[in-house]
C-alpha positions as CSV (number, residue, x, y, z in Angstrom):
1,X,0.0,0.0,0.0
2,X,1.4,3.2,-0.8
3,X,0.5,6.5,1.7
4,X,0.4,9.7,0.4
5,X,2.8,12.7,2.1
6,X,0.1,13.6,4.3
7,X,-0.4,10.1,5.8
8,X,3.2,10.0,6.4
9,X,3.8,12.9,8.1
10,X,1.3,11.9,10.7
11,X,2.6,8.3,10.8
12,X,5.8,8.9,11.4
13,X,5.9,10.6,15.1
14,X,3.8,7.5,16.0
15,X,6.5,5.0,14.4
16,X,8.9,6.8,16.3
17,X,7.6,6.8,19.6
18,X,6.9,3.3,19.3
19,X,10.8,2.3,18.6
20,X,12.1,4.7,21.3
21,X,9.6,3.2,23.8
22,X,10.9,-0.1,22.9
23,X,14.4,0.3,23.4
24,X,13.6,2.0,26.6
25,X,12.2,-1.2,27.5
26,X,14.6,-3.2,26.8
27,X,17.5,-0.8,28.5
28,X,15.8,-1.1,31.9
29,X,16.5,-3.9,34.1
30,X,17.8,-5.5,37.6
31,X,21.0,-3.5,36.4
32,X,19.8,-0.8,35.7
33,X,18.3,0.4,39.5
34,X,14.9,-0.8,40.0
35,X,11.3,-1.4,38.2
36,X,9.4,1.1,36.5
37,X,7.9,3.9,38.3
38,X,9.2,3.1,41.6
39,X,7.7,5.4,44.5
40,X,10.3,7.9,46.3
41,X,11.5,7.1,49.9
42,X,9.5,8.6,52.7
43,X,10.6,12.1,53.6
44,X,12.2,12.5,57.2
45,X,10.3,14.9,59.8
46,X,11.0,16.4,63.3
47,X,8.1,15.5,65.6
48,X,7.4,16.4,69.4
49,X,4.7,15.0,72.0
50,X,2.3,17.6,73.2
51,X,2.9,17.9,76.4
52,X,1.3,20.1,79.5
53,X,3.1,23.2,81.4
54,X,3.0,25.7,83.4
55,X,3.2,29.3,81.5
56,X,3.0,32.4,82.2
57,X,1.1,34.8,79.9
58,X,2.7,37.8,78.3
59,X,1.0,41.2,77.1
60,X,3.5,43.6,75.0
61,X,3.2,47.4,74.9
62,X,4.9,50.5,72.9
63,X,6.2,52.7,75.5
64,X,7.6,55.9,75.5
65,X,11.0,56.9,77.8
66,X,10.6,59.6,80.0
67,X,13.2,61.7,82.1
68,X,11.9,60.8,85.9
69,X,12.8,64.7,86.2
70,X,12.8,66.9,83.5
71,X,13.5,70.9,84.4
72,X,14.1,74.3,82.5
73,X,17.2,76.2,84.1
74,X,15.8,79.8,84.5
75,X,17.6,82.4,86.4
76,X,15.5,83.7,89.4
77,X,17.0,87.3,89.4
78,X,17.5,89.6,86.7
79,X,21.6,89.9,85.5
80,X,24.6,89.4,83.4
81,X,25.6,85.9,82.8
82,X,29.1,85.9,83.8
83,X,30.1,82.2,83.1
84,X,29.2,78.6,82.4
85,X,30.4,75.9,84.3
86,X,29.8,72.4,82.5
87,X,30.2,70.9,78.9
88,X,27.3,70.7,76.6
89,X,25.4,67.3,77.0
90,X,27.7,66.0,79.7
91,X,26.6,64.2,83.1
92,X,26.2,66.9,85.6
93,X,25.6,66.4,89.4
94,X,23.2,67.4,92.0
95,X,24.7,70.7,93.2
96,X,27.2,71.2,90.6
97,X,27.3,75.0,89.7
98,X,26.0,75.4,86.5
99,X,26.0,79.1,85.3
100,X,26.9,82.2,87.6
101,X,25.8,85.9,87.1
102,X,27.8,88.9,88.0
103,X,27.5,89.2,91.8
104,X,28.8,93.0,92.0
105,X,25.1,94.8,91.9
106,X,24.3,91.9,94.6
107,X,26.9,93.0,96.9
108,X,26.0,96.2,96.7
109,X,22.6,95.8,98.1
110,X,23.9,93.7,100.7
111,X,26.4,96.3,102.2
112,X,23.4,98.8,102.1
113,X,21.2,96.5,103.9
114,X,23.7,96.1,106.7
115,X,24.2,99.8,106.9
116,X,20.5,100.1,107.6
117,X,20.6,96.9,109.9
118,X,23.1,99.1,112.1
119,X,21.4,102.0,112.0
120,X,18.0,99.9,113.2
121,X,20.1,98.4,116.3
122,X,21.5,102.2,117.6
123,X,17.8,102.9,117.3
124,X,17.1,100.1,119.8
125,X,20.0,101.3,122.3
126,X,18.7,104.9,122.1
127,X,15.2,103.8,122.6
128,X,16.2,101.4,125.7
129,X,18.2,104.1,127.0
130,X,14.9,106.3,126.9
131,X,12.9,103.8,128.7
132,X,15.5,103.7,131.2
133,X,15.3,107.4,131.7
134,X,11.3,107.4,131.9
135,X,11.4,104.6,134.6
136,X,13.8,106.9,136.9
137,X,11.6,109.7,136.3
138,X,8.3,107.5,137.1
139,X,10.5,106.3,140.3
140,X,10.7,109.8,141.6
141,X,7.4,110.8,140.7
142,X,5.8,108.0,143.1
143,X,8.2,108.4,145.5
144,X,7.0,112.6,146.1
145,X,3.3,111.1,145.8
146,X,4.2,108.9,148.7
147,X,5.7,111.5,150.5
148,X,2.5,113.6,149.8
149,X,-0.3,110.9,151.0
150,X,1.9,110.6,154.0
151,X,2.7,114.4,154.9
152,X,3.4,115.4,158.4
153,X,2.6,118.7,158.7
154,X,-1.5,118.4,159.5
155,X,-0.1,115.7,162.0
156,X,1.5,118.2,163.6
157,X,-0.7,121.6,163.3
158,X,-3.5,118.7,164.5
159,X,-1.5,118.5,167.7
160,X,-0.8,121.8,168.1
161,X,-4.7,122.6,167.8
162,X,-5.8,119.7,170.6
163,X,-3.0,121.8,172.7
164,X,-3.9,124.9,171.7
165,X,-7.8,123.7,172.7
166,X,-6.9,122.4,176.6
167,X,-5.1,125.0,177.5
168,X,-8.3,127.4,176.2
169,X,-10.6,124.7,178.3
170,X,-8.3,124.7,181.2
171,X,-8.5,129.3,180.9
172,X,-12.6,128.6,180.7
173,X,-12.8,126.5,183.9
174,X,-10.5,129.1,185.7
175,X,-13.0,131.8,184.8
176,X,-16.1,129.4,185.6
177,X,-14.3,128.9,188.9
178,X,-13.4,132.7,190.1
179,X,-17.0,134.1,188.9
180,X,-18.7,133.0,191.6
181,X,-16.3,134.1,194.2
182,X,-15.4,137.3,192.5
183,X,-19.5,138.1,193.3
184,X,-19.3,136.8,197.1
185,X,-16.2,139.1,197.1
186,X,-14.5,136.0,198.3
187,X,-11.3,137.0,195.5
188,X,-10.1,140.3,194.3
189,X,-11.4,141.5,191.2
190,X,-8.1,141.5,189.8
191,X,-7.9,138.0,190.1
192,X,-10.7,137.1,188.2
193,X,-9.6,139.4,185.4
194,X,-6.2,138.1,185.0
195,X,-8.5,134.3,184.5
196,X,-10.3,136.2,181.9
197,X,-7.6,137.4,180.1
198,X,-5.4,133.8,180.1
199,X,-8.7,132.7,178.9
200,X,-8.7,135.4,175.7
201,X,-5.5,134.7,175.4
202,X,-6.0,130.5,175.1
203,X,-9.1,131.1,172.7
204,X,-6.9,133.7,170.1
205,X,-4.4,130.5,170.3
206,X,-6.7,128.2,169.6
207,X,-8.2,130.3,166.9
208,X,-5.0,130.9,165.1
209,X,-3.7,127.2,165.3
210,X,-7.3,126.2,163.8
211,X,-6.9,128.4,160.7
212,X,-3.4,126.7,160.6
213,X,-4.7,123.8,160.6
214,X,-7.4,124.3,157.7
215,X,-4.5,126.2,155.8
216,X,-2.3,123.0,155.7
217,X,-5.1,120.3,155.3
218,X,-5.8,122.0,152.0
219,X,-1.4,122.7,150.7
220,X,-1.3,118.9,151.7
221,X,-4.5,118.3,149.1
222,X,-3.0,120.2,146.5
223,X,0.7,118.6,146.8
224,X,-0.7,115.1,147.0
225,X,-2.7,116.0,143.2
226,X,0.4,117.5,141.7
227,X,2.4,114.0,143.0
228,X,0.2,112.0,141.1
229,X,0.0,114.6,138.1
230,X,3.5,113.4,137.9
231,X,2.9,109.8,138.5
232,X,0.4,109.9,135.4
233,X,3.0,111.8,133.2
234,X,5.5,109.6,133.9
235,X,4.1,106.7,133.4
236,X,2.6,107.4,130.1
237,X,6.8,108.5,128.9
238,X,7.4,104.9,129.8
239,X,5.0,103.3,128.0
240,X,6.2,105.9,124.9
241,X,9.5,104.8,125.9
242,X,8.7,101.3,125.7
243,X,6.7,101.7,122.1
244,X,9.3,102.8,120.8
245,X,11.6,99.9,121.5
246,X,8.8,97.6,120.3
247,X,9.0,100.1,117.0
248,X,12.9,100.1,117.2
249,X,13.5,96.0,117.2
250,X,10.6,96.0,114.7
251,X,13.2,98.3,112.2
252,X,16.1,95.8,113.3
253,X,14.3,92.8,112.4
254,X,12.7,94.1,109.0
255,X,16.4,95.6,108.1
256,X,17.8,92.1,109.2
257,X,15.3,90.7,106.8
258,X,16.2,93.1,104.0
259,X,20.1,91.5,104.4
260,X,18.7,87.9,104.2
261,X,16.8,88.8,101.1
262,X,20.0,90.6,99.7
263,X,22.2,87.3,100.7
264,X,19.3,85.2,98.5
265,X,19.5,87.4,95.7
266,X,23.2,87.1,95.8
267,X,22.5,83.5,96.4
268,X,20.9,83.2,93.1
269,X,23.2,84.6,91.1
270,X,25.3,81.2,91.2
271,X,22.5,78.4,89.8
272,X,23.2,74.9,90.5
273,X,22.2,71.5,89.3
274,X,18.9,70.7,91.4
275,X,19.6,67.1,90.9
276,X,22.3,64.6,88.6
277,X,21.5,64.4,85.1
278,X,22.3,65.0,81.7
279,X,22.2,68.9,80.9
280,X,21.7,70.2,77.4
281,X,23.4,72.9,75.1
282,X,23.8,76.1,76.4
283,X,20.4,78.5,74.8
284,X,22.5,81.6,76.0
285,X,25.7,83.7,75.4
286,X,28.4,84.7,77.9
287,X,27.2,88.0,78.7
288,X,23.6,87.9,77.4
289,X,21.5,90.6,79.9
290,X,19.1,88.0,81.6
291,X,15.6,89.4,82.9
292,X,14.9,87.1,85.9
293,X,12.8,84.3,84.4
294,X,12.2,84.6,81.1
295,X,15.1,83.0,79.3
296,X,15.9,79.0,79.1
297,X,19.5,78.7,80.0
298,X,19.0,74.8,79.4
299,X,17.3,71.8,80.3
300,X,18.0,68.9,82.6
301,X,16.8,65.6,82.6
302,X,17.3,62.7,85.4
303,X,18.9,59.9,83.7
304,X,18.8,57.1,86.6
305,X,16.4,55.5,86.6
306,X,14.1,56.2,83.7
307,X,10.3,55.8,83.5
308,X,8.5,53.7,80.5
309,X,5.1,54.8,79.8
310,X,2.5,53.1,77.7
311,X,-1.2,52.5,77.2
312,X,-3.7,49.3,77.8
313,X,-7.1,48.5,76.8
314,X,-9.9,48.6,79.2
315,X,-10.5,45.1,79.1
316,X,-6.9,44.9,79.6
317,X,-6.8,46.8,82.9
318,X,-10.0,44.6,84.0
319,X,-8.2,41.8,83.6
320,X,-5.4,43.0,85.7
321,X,-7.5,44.2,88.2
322,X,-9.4,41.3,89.1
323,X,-6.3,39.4,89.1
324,X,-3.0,40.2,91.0
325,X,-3.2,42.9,89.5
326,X,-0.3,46.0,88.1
327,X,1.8,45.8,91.3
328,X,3.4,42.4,91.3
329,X,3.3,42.1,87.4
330,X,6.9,41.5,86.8
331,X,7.9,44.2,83.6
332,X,10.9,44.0,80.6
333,X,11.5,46.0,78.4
334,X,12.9,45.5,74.8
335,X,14.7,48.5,72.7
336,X,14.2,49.3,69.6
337,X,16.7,47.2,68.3
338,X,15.0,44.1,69.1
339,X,17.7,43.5,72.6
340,X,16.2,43.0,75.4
341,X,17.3,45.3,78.7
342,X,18.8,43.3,81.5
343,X,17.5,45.5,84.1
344,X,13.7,44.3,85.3
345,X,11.1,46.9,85.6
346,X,9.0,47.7,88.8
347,X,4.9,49.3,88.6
348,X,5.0,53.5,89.6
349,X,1.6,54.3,88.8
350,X,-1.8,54.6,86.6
351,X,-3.7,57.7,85.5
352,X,-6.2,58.7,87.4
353,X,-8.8,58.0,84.4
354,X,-9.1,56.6,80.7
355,X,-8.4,58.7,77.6
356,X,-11.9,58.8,76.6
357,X,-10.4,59.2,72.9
358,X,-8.8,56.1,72.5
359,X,-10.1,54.1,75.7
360,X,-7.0,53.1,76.9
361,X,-5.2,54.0,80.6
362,X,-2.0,55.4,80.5
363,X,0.5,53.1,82.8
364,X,4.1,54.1,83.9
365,X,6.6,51.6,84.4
366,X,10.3,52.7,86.6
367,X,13.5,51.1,85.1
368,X,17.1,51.1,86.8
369,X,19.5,53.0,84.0
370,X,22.5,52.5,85.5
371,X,24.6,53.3,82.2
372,X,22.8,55.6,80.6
373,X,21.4,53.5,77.6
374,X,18.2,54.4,78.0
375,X,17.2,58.5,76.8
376,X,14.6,60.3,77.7
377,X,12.5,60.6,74.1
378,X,13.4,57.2,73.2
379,X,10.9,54.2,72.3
380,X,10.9,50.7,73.4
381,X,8.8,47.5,73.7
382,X,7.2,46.6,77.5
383,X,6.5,43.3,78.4
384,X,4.1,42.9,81.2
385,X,2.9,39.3,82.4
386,X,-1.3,39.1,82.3
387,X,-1.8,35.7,84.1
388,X,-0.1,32.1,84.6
389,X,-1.8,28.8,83.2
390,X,-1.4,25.6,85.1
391,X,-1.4,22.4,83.3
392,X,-1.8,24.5,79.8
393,X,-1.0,22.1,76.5
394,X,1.6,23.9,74.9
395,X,3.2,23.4,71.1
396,X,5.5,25.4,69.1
397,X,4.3,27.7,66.8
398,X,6.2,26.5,64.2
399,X,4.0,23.7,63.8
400,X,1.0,25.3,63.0
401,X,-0.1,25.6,59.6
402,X,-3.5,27.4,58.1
403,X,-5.4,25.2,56.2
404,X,-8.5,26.7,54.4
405,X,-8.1,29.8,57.3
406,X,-8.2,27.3,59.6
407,X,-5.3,26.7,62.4
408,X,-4.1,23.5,61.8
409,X,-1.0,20.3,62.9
410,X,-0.1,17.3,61.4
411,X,-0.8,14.2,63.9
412,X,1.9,11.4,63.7
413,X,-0.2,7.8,64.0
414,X,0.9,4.8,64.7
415,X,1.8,3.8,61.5
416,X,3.8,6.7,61.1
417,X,1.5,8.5,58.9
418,X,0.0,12.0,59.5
419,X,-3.4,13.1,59.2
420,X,-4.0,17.0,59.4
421,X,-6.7,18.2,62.3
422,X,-8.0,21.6,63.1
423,X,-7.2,23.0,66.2
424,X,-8.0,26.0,68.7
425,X,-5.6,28.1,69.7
426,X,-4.9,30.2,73.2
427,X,-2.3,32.8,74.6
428,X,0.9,32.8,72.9
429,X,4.1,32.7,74.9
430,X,7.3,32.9,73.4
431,X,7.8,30.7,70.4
432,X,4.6,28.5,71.4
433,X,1.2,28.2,71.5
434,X,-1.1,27.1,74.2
435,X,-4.4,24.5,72.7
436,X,-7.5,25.2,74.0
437,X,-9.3,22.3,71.4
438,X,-8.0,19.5,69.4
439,X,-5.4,17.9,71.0
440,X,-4.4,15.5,73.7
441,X,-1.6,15.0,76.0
442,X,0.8,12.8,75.0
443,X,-0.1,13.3,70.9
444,X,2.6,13.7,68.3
445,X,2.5,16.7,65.9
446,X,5.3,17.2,63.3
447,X,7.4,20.2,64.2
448,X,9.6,20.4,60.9
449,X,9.3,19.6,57.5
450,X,5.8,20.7,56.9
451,X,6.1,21.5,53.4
452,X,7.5,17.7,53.2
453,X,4.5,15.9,53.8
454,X,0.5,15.6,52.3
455,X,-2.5,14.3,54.3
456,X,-2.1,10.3,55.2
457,X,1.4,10.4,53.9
458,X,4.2,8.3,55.0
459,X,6.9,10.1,57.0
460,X,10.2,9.1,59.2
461,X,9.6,10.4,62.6
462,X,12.9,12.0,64.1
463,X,12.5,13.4,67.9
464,X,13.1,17.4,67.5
465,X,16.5,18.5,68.9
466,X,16.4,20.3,71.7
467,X,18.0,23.6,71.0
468,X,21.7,25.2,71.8
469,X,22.2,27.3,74.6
């Protein structure tokens, strides 16, 4: 039979295909490795037994750095800034002078404030001296009132007057006693005129000494209101006296305040670190004129230790609370770099309410900065435990795979096959996961070599390595 060119050119692909299929044939054999189509050799997996533990649950949190003290160096009196005292951006410590102002106007003030202070204290001596004087003068002043309440002279014109007064009764019974005889004519007439006379005579004494009397009942009156005249006068210069001491150690102590103040001024004049930190550049020039206040000469900022502040939910806080809550949480901290700080963090505080903006509460965490790597400004990662699980089935997360969104582990049977199953997972910790659903104690998941093995495929178990310290 003879085929046309189209017939062969179909034909001949086939006729080809047929020899090259039987030479294969014939070229394999017991030499040559193995029958045809031979499956490949199980692939080798790491496996691990889920086991139960103890864990302790994690939260982490951005958190800011924060200076513990942060201050602006002002000057508190006006001046010339004189001098600086520290380098730019250096350490400086608590009481370390830090700028001074020119003292010269300060001193001034001072040396008239003690001037005035001296004057104040002669004023006390001269007004002490003054009371003295009014005391002496009071002294004398009671002592002629005395004398005046206790005059003798009506003592003694009394006297006189009660003598003066029996002798004129004694010249009245005389007279009495010749009468009668003078009209029997039993005494000369002279007789009886001489008793009347003595008598005259006694009643003009009497008379005179009673005027006397009267006379120095009312000089004694008079002296007595003039003593105490003076009494009252002098008394009142005392208490003047006096006044003005009070008023005198009144100017000493407001003039002794005035020096104080001028020693403060002067005081203030030399600013000081308030506390050890890290001090910034310097905002002014040597000889700037400073009005008290209103310039920045720099900041400070504590440096050790160093406070981390972030923010949790409100669930969060909840959860906290009604646990063991913020105080005994133990806090790291991880920098920005991904290293984690050696130094373990201690609770300081929350706000006093949530940011009604983003419902989170502000939290503020103290860190221990003993070198310095941690600034003020800076950003980091705080790790705060939330609660512990006892008896928690725990598995790596490495294991996990997603299968149709799903979380999902390859189960090792007995006949060393693996069958996917879904699972439900818990808190992370670390690099694992804790199981809520799905698994058992005990169970064997594959660890490594996922992308090695299908559903109800064949593997070689190997127990995972535990890994290098």
């Amino acid at each position: 039979m003879i085929l046309k060119k189209k017939q062969l050119r179909f034909c001949l692909p086939l006729v080809t295909a047929l020899i090259l299929s039987g030479c294969g044939g014939k070229s394999q054999g017991p030499a040559g490795g193995g029958a045809a189509g031979a499956a490949p050799p199980p692939p080798s997996v790491q496996v691990a037994k889920v086991q139960k533990e103890s864990v302790s649950v994690f939260n982490e949190y951005s958190a800011a750095l924060k200076a513990v003290q942060t201050v602006e160096v002002r000057t508190r009196v006006s001046g010339t800034l004189e001098s600086v005292h520290f380098a730019e951006g250096a350490m400086v410590q608590a009481g370390q002078t830090l700028f001074q102002l020119d003292p010269a106007p300060f001193y001034k003030d001072i040396a008239a404030a003690e001037a005035t202070l001296a004057k104040a204290q002669a004023g006390v001596s001269q007004a002490q001296g003054s009371v003295s004087q009014a005391r002496a003068a009071l002294g004398q002043a009671q002592a002629r009132l005395q004398k005046a309440l206790t005059q003798v002279n009506l003592q003694e014109s009394q006297a006189d007057l009660a003598r003066a007064k029996a002798n004129l009764d004694a010249a009245e019974r005389e007279v009495q006693r010749y009468a009668p005889l003078k009209a029997q004519g039993a005494v000369p007439g002279q007789q009886y005129d001489r008793a009347v006379d003595a008598r005259d005579v006694a009643k003009a004494e009497y008379d005179a000494v009673r005027a006397q009397v009267q006379n120095t009942r009312i000089d004694d009156q008079a002296d007595v209101g003039v003593a105490r005249a003076d009494v009252a006068a002098a008394q009142a210069n005392v208490e003047s006296a006096q006044a003005a001491v009070e008023a005198a150690h009144a100017d000493v102590q407001a003039a002794r305040n005035a020096v104080d103040s001028a020693n403060l001024q002067l005081s203030y004049t030399t600013i000081k670190a308030p506390f050890t930190g890290f001090i910034s550049r310097v905002r002014l020039d040597q000889g700037t004129m400073i009005v008290q206040g209103n310039a920045v000469l720099a900041n400070l900022s504590s440096a050790n230790p160093i406070y981390a502040e972030f923010s949790i939910s409100e669930p969060e806080y909840l959860a906290f609370k009604e646990g063991a809550g913020f105080s005994t949480a133990p806090l790291a901290l991880t920098l920005s770099n991904g290293q984690a700080y050696p130094e373990e963090g201690q609770f300081v505080m929350t706000e006093n309410q949530l940011d009604t903006a983003t419902g989170t509460l502000l939290l503020r965490a103290r860190f221990e900065n003993p070198d310095y790597l941690l600034k003020p400004g800076g950003f980091a990662r705080v790790k705060m435990k939330e609660h512990e699980m006892d008896d928690a089935l725990v598995i790596p997360q490495k294991a996990i795979f997603s299968n149709q969104s799903l979380s999902s582990v390859y189960v090792l049977k007995s006949d060393n096959t693996v069958d996917p199953r879904t699972i439900k997972l818990g808190d992370r910790v670390a690099d694992k996961v804790v199981v809520t659903e799905g698994l058992k104690e005990g169970e064997s998941i594959v660890v490594d070599g996922l992308q090695k093995v299908r559903p109800g495929a064949t593997v070689v178990p190997e127990t995972e390595k535990p890994k290098a310290s």
